[in-house]
Steps between C-alpha positions, in 0.01 A plus 500: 500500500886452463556376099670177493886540466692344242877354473669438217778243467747562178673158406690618195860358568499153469284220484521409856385807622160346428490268809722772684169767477290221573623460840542824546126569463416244766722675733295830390169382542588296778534835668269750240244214433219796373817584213474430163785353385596505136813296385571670174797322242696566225791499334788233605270363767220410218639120457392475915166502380494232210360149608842367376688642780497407895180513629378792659346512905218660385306649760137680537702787625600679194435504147765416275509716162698414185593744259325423181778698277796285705296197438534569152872595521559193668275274294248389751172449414243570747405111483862413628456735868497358823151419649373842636721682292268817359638725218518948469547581152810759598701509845544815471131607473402282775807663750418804412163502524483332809755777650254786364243343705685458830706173485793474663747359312784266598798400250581105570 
């Protein structure tokens, strides 16, 4: 039995990377649909998340992961994301963990 691969989308520029990783995991699993697909944000990209910004076209392709520590920085409380919108305590934990297990990881 192959183990299930996993991709990991880094929106950490801006906050319209958000939506940009989003479509770019339905082009993924429109042609990996056994993938995993972890959309994983941080830094200047954090405010994509909030429920005050542009709604995002969230899909059941990919999760989408905020920072909890660029929450914080930003002052977002978990109660203000975007519907769908799950939290990781530390980017940088859940990258690099992800990477020691296999992921592939792709900068957005």
């Amino acid at each position: 039995m192959t183990p299930q691969r996993t991709v990991l989308l880094h929106a950490s520029g801006q906050p319209g990377d958000v939506a940009r990783a989003i479509g770019m995991a339905g082009i993924l699993h429109g042609e990996r649909p056994k993938t995993r697909i972890r959309i994983i944000v941080n830094g200047p990209a954090i405010p994509g998340v909030a429920a005050a910004s542009a709604p995002l076209p969230m899909t059941d392709d990919a999760t989408v992961e905020a920072c909890e520590g660029g929450l914080r920085s930003h002052r977002i409380g978990v109660d203000e994301l975007q519907p769908g919108v799950i939290t990781v305590p530390a980017a940088v934990v859940a990258l690099s963990d992800a990477q020691f297990d296999g992921a592939a990881y792709i900068r957005v």
